[in-house]
Structure formats: C-alpha cells, structure tokens
C-alpha positions in Angstrom: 19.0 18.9 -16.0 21.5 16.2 -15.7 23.0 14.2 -19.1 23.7 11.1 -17.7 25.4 9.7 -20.4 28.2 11.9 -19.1 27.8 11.6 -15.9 30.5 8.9 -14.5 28.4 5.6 -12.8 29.6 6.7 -9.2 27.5 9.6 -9.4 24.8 8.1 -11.3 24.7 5.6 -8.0 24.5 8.3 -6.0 21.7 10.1 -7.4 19.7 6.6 -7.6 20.7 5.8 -4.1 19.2 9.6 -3.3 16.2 9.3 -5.2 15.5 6.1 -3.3 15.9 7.3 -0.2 13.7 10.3 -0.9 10.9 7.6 -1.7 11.0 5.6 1.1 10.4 8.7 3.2 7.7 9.9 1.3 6.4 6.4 1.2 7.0 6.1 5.4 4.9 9.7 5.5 2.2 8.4 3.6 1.9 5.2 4.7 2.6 3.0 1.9 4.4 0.1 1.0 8.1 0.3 -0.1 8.2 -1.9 -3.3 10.1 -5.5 -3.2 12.8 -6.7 -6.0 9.7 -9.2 -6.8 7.6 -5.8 -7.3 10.6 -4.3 -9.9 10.6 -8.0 -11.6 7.2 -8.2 -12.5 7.4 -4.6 -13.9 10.3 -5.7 -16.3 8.1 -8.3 -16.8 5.1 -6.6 -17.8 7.3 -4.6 -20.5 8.7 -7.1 -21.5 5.7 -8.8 -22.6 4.2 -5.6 -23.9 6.9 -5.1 -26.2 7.2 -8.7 -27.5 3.1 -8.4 -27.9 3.7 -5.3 -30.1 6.3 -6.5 -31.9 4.4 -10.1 -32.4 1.0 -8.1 -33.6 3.1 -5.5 -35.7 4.1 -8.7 -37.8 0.9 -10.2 -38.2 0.2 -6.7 -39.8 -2.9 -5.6 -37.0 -1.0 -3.5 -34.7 0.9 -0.3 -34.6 5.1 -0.7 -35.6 6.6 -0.8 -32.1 9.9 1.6 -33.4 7.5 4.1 -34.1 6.8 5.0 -30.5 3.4 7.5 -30.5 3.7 7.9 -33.7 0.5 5.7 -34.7 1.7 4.6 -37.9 0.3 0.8 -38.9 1.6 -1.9 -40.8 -1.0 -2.4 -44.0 
C-alpha cells in the first residue's frame, strides 16, 4: 500500500493519471459513460451540502456530531 503523504506530487499524478485511464477502459468495455467535470462538481457539491447539513443539524442538537465520523454519538 502506498503512503501518499510521502509520495512526491509527480508520482501521485501519475498514479491518478493511471487510475483514470484504467477506468475509461473498463468504462469503454462495459459500455458506460465516462464522467464530465460537471459530473465531479455536483459530487463536491453533494458533500458539501451533506456536511454543512450535519454540521447545521448537529447544532440545533437533533443530529449526530459530524467530527465523530460512525461513531453515532448525539448532541443532547
């Protein structure tokens, strides 16, 4: 397994870049759709406003604290 907080960011580009490639062919052999930036955007997006949700209901004290990621603990 790689550490990539060691790893320098030429290689880190390199293995993205690899990874990529290696899911546009699997994506050409099964016939799907290569995703857009627009398609990567609107996933930011979506976390994004997941997070700020969680946050936002964590401080109104009815949801689950957001730093405490699967822990389950609630604000009373």
């Amino acid at each position: 397994m790689i550490s990539y907080d060691v790893v320098c960011p030429e290689q880190r580009l390199k293995t993205a870049t690899e990874l990529i490639e290696k899911d546009d062919e699997a994506r050409d052999i099964l016939g799907l759709q290569k995703p857009t930036l627009l398609d990567f955007q609107d996933i930011s997006l979506k976390h994004t406003m997941l997070r700020d949700s969680a946050k936002t209901l964590f401080k109104l004290g009815i949801g689950e604290d957001p730093g405490q990621s699967g822990s389950g603990s609630k604000r009373l």
